[in-house]
One Martini backbone bead per residue (centre of mass of N, CA, C, O) as a GRO file, in nm:
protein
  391
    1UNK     BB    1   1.123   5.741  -2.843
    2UNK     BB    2   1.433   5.611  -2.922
    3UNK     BB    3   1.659   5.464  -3.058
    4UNK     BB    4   1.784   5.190  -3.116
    5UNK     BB    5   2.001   5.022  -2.854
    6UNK     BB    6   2.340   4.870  -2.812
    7UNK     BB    7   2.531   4.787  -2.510
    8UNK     BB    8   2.856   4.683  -2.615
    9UNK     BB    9   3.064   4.429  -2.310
   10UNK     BB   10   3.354   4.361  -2.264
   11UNK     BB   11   3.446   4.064  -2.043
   12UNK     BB   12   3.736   4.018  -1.788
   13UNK     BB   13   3.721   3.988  -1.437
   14UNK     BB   14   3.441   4.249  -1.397
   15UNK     BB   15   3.214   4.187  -1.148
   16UNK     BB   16   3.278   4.526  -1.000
   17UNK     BB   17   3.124   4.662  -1.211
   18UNK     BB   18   2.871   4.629  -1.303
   19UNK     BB   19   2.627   4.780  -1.154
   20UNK     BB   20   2.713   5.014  -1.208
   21UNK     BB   21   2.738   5.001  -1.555
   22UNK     BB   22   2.438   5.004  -1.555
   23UNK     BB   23   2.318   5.230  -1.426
   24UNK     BB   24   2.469   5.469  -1.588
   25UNK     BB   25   2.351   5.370  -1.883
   26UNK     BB   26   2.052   5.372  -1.775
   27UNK     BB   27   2.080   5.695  -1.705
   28UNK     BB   28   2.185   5.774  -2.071
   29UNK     BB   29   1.917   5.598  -2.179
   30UNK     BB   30   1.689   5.777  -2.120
   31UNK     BB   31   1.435   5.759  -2.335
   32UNK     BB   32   1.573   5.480  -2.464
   33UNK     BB   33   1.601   5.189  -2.680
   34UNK     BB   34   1.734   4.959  -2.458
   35UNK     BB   35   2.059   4.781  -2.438
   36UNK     BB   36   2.243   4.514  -2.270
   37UNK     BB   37   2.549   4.367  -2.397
   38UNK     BB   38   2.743   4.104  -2.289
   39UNK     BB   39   3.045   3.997  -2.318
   40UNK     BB   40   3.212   3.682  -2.178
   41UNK     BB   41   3.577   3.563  -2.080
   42UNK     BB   42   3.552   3.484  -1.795
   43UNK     BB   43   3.713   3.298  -1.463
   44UNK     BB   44   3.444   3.435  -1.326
   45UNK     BB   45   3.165   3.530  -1.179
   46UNK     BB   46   3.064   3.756  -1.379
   47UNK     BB   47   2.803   3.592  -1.544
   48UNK     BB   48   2.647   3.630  -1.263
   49UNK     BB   49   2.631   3.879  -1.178
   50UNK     BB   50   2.470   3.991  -1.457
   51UNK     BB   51   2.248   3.803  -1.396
   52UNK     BB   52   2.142   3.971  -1.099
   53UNK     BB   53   2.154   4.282  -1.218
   54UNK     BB   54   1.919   4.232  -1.423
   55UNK     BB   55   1.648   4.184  -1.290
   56UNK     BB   56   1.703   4.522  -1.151
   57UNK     BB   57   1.709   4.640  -1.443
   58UNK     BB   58   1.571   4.929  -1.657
   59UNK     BB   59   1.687   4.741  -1.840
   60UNK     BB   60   1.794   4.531  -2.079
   61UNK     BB   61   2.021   4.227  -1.989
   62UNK     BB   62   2.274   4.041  -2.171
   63UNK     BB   63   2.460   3.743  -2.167
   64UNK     BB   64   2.760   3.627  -2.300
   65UNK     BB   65   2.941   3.346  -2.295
   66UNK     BB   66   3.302   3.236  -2.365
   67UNK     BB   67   3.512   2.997  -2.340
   68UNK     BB   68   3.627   3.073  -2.634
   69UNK     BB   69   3.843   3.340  -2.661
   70UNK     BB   70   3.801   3.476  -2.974
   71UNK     BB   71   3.952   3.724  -3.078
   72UNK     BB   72   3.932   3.879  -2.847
   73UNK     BB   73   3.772   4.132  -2.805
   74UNK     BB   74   3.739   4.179  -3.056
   75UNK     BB   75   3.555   3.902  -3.079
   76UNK     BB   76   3.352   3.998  -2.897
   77UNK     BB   77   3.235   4.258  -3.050
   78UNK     BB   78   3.113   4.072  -3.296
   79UNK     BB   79   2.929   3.873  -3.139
   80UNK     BB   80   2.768   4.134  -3.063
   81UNK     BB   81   2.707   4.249  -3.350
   82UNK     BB   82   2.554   3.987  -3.403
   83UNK     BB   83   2.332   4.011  -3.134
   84UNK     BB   84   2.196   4.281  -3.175
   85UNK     BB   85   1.894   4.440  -3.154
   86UNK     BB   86   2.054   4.697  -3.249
   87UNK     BB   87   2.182   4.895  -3.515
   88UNK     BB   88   2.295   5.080  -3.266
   89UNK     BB   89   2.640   5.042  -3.152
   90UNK     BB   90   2.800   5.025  -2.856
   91UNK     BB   91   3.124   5.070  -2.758
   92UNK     BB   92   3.244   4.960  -2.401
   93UNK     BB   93   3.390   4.859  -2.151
   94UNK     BB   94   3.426   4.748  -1.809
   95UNK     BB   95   3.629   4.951  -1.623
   96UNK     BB   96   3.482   5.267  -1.661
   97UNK     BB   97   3.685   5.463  -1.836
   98UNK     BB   98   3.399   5.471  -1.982
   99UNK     BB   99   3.161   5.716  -2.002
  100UNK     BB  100   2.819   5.657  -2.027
  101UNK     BB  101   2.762   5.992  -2.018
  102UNK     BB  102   2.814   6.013  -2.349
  103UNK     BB  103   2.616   5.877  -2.518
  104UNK     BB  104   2.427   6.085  -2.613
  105UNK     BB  105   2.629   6.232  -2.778
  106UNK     BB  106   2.657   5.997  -2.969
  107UNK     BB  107   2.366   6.032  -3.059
  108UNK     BB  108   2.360   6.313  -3.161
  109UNK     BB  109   2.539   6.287  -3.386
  110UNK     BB  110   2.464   6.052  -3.520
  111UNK     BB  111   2.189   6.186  -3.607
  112UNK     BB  112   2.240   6.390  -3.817
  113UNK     BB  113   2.345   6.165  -4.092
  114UNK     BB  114   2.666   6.165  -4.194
  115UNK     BB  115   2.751   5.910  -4.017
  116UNK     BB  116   2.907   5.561  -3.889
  117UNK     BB  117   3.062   5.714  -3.676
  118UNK     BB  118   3.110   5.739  -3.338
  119UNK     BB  119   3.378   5.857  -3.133
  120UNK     BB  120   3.586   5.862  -2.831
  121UNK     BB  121   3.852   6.109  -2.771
  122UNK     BB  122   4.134   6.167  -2.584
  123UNK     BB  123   4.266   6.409  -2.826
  124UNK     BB  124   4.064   6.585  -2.902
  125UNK     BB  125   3.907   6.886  -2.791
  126UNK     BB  126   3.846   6.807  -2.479
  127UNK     BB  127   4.033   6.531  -2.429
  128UNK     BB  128   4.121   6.318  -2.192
  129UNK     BB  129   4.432   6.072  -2.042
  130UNK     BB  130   4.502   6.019  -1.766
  131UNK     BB  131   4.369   5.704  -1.745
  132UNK     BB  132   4.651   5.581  -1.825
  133UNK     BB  133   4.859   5.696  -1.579
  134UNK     BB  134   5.177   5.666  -1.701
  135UNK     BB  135   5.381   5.818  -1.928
  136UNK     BB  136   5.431   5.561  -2.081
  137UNK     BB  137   5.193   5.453  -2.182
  138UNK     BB  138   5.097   5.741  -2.341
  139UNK     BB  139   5.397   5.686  -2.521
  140UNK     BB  140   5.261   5.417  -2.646
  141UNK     BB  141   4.982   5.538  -2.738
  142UNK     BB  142   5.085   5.738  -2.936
  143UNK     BB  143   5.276   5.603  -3.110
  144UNK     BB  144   5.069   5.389  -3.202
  145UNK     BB  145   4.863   5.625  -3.327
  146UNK     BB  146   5.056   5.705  -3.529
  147UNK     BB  147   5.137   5.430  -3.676
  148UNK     BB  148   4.878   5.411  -3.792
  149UNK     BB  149   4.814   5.685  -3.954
  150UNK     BB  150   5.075   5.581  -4.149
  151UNK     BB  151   4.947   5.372  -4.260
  152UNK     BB  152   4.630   5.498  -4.291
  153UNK     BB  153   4.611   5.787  -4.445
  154UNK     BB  154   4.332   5.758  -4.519
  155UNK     BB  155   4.115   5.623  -4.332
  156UNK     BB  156   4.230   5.785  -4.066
  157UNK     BB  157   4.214   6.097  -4.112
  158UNK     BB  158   3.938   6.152  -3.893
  159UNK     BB  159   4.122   6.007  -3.671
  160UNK     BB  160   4.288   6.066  -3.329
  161UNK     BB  161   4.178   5.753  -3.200
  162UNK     BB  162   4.147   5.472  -3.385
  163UNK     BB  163   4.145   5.310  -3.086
  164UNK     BB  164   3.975   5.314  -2.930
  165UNK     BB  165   3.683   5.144  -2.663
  166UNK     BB  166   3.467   5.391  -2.760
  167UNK     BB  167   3.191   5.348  -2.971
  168UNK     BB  168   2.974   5.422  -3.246
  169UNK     BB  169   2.781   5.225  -3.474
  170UNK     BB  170   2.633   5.116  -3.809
  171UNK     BB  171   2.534   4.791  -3.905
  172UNK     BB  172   2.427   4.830  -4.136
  173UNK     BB  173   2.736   4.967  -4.249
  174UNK     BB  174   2.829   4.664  -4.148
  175UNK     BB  175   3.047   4.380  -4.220
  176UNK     BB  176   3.142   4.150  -4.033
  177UNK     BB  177   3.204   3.938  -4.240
  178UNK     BB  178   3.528   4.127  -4.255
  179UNK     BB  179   3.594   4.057  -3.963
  180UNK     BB  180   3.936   3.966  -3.817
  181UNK     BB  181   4.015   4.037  -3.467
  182UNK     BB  182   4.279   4.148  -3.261
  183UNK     BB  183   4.242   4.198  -3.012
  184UNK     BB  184   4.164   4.532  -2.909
  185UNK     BB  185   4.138   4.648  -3.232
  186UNK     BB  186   3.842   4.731  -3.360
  187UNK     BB  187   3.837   5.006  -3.445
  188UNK     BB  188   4.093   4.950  -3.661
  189UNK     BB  189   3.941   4.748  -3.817
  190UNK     BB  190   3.711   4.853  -3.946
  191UNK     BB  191   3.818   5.128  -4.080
  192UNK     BB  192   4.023   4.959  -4.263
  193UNK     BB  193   3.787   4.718  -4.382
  194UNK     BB  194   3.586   5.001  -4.403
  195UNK     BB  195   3.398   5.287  -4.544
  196UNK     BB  196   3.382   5.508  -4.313
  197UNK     BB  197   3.214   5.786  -4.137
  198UNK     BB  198   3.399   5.994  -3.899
  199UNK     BB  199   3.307   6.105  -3.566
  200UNK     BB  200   3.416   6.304  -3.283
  201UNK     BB  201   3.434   6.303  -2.942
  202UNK     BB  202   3.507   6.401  -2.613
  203UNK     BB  203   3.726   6.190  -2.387
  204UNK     BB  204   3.770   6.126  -2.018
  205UNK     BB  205   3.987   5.937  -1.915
  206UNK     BB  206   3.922   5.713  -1.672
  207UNK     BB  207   3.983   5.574  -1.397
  208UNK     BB  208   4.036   5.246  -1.261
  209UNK     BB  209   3.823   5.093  -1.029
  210UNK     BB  210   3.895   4.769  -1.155
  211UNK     BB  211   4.103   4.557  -1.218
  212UNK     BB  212   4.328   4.500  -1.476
  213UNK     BB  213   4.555   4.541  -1.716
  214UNK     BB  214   4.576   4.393  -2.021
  215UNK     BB  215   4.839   4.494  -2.068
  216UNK     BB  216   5.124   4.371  -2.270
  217UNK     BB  217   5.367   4.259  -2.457
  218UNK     BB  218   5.173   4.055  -2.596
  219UNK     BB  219   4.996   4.257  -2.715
  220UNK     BB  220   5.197   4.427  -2.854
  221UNK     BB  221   5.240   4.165  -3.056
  222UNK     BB  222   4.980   4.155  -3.188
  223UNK     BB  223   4.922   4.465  -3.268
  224UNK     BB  224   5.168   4.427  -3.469
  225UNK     BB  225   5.065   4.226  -3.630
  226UNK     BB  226   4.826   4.286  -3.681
  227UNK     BB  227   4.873   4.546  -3.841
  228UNK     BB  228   5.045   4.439  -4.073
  229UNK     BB  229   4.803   4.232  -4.182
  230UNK     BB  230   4.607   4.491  -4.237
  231UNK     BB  231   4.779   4.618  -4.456
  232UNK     BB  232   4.951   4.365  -4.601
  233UNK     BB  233   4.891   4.093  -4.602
  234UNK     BB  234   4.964   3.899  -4.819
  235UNK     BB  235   5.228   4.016  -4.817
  236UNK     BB  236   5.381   3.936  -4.559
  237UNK     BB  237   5.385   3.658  -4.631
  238UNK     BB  238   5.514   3.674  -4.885
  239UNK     BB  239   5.752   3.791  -4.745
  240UNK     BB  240   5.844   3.551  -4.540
  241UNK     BB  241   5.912   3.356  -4.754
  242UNK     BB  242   6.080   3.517  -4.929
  243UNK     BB  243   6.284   3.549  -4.739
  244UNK     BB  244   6.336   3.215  -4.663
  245UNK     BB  245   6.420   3.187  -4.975
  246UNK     BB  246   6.658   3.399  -4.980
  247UNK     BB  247   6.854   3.246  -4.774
  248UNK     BB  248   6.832   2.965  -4.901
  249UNK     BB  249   6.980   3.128  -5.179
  250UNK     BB  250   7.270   3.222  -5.024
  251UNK     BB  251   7.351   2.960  -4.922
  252UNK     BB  252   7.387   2.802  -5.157
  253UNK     BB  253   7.570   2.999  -5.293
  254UNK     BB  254   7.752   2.946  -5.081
  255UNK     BB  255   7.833   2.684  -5.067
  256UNK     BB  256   7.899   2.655  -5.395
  257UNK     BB  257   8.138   2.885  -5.372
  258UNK     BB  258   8.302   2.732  -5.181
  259UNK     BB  259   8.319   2.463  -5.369
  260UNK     BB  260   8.383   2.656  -5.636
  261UNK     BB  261   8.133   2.748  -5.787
  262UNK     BB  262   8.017   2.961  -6.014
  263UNK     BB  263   7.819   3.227  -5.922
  264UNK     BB  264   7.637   3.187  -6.177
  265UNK     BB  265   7.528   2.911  -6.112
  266UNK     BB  266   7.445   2.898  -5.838
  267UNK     BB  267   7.243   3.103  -5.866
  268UNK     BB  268   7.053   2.939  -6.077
  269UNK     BB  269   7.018   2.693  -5.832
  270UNK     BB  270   6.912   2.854  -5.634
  271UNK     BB  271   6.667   2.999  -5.815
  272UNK     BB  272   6.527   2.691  -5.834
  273UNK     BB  273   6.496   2.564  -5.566
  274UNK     BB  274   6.312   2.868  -5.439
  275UNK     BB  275   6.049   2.858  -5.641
  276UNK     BB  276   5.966   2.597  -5.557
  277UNK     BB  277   5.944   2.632  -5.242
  278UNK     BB  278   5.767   2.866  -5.283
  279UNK     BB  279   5.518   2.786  -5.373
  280UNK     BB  280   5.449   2.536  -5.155
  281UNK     BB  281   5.413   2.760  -4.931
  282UNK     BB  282   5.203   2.980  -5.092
  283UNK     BB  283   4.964   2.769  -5.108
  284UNK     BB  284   4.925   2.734  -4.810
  285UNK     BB  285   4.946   2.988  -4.666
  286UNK     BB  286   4.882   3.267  -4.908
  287UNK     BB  287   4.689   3.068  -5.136
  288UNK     BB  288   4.439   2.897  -4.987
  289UNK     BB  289   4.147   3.090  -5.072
  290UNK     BB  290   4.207   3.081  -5.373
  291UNK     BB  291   4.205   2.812  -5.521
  292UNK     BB  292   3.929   2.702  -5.582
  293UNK     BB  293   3.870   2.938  -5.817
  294UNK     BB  294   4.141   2.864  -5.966
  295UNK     BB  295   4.331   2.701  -6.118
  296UNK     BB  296   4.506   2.476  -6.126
  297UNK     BB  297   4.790   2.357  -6.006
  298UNK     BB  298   4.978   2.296  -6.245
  299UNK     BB  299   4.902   2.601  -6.386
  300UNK     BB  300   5.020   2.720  -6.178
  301UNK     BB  301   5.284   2.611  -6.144
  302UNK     BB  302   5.374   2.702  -6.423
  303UNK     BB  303   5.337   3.014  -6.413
  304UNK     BB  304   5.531   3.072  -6.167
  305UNK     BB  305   5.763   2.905  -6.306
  306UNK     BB  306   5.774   3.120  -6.552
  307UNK     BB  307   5.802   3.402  -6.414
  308UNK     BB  308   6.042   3.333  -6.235
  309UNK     BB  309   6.262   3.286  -6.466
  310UNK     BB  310   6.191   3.545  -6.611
  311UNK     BB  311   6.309   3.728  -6.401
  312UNK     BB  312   6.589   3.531  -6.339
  313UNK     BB  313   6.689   3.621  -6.638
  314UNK     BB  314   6.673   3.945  -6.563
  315UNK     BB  315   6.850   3.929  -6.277
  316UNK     BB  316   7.100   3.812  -6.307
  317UNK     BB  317   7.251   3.993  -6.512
  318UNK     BB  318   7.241   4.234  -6.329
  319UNK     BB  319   7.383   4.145  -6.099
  320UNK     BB  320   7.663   4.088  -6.293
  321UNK     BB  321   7.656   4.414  -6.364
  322UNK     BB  322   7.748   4.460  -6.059
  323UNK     BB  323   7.990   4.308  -5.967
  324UNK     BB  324   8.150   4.401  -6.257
  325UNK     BB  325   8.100   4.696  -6.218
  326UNK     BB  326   8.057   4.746  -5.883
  327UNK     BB  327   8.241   4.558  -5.711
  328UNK     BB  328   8.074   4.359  -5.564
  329UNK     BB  329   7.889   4.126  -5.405
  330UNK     BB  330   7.717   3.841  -5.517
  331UNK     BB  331   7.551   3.851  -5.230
  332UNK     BB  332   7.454   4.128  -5.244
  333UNK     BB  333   7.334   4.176  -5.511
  334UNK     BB  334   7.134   3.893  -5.465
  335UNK     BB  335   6.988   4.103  -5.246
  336UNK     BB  336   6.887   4.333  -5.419
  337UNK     BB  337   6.750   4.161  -5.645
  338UNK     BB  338   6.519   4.080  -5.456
  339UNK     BB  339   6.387   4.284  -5.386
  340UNK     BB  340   6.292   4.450  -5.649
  341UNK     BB  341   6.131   4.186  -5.735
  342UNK     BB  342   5.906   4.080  -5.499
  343UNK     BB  343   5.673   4.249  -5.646
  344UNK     BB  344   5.594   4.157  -5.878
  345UNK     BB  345   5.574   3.864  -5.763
  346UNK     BB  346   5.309   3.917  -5.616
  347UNK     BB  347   5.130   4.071  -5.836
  348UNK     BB  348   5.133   3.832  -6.026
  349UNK     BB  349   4.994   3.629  -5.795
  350UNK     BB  350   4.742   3.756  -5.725
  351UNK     BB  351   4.651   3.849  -6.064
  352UNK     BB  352   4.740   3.560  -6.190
  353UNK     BB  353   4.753   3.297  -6.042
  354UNK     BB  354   4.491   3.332  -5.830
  355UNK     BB  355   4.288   3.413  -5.993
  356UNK     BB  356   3.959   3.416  -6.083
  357UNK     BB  357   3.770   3.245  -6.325
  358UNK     BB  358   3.483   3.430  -6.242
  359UNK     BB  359   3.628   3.690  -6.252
  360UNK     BB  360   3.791   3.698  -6.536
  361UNK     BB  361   3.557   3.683  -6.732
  362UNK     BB  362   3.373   3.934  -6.636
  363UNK     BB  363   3.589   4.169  -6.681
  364UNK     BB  364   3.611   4.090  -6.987
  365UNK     BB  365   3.320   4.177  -7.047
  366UNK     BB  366   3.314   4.479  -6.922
  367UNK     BB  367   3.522   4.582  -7.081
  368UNK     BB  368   3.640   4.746  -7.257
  369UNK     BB  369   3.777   4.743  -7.569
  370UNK     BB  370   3.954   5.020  -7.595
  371UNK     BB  371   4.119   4.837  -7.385
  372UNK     BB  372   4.434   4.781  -7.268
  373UNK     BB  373   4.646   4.536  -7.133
  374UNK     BB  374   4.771   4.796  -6.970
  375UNK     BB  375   4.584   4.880  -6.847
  376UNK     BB  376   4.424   4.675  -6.677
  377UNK     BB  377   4.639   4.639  -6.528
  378UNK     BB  378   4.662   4.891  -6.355
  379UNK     BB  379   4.396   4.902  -6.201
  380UNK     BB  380   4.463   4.627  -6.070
  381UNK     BB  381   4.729   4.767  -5.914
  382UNK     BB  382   4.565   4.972  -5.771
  383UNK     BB  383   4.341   4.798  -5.626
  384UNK     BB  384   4.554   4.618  -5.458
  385UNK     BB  385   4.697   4.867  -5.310
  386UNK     BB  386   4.431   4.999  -5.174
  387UNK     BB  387   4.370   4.752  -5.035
  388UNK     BB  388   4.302   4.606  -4.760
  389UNK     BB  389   4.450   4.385  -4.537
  390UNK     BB  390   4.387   4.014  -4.551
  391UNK     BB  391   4.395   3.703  -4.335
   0.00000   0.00000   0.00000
């Protein structure tokens, strides 16, 4: 008998490909103690065919329906991972284009015993894409993969297909409540937010038997958003505001010079009313997840007011120095100096405003004394930088 695997299979509207999908499934997996595992979000009969085909398989097959299909297949793929009997969790689409012939091959790589995941990659040597169809997906799909690479250029160092959606995974070596997945690149989410060890295998990607491809102008705008969220996660929002903030205080300042009032004032009048707008958007929508373990609103609220204070009192004379000097308009400086701002600003509210009281003592305690505090900060921005971002 072969390790026990759970074969999960999110399906949309893909009730005429069950049957063949169960029959080869079950006969690449003949030998080995497996089941299949239907996650569905149809809304048609999809999930009575997975039931009748049931009956008479050779294999144990289960399906979950579900109504309010969260995190799109990405979401689908996780419920499946939280549900599945076997340990090694083979994930493959359910419109035949992954191979289910593949399986035996992705078992015994990751047999071998060094790796965490086992990709099936349609750009590896011996792997063709042509089931993509059109040149134009073609020239979609490489460029997404080039893009998402060069976001993560550690993590997905060993992966050529890191979108593919026909993957085997070690659920032992998997976190799942740290998966956040939206649409379809849930290989993407796995590798951004866990260390796992990845071989890849070549695969065939076949043409579509039935059913419409689920690709959309819409999913692209999700997987851009999705990718961004996952690199950048809390800084993206922090970007979005700090944004708000920036137009915000150009506005102001251009209201203010624009009725007399001079540029140094209006910049000053600017940058306290979106200090404070800043912070109660950050409140809200960026350190929402954190506020509960740090410390109170007040502490919150003055330490920010307080170090925003201090950069802009050394950003506002900088700015006066560029227009003095470089002849510049002060709208123009004072855009310049809001982004070279924003990191620091970032860092000090992750790192210090929004810090765990009880994550702040223990590293306290741990720290060696003969760090200074020059060290401990460096560190600290390292950790910050390498973490993959969270939701």
């Amino acid at each position: 008998m072969g390790i026990a695997v759970t074969v999960i299979v999110p399906t949309f509207n893909e009730r005429d490909n069950v049957a063949e999908l169960v029959q080869r499934t079950a006969g690449a997996l003949e030998g080995h103690e497996a089941e299949i595992l239907f996650v569905d979000d149809s809304a048609d009969d999809t999930a009575a065919e997975i039931g009748r085909v049931a009956q008479a398989a050779p294999l144990p097959v289960r399906v979950i329906h579900r109504e309010a299909n969260t995190g799109g297949l990405g979401g689908a793929v996780v419920v499946g991972l939280e549900a599945a009997r076997g340990d090694v969790c083979v994930v493959m689409d359910g419109d035949l284009q992954h191979p289910p012939e593949l399986i035996p091959t992705m078992l015994d790589r990751f047999s071998a015993g060094d790796v965490d995941v086992v990709a099936a990659s349609r750009y590896v040597g011996g792997g063709d894409s042509a089931g993509l169809g059109t040149t134009l997906r073609f020239g979609v799909s490489r460029a997404s993969t080039w893009l998402t690479k060069a976001m993560f250029p550690r993590r997905l160092a060993g992966a050529t297909d890191p979108m593919t959606g026909f993957f085997l995974v070690d659920r032992t070596r998997l976190h799942v409540q740290v998966l956040r997945p939206q649409g379809f690149k849930i290989l993407l989410e796995i590798l951004a937010r866990t260390d796992m060890r990845i071989a890849e295998v070549p695969m065939e990607f076949s043409e579509r038997r039935s059913g419409t491809s689920k690709a959309s102008l819409r999913q692209g705008a999700t997987f851009i958003a999705h990718l961004t969220r996952l690199r950048f996660g809390k800084m993206s929002l922090f970007a979005l505001i700090g944004l708000i903030g920036a137009l915000a205080n150009l506005g102001i300042m251009w209201v203010l010079t624009t009725i007399g009032m001079p540029y140094v004032w209006a910049a000053i009048i600017g940058a306290e009313a979106t200090i404070v707008g800043n912070f109660l958007l950050q409140e809200r929508f960026v350190f929402g997840d954190m506020r509960g373990d740090a410390r109170g609103v007040w502490a919150r609220f003055a330490a920010s007011f307080t170090f925003n204070n201090v950069e802009a009192a050394l950003r506002i004379p900088i700015m006066v120095l560029m227009v003095e000097t470089w002849h510049i308009s002060s709208v123009l400086a004072t855009a310049i100096s809001l982004v070279v701002a924003f990191f620091a600003r970032f860092l000090f509210h992750s790192l210090f405003v929004y810090a765990p009281r009880r994550e702040r003592a223990r590293a306290e305690k741990a720290e060696p004394a003969t760090d200074t505090a020059a060290q401990r900060i460096l560190r600290a921005i390292d950790a910050e930088a390498m973490r993959p971002g969270e939701l």
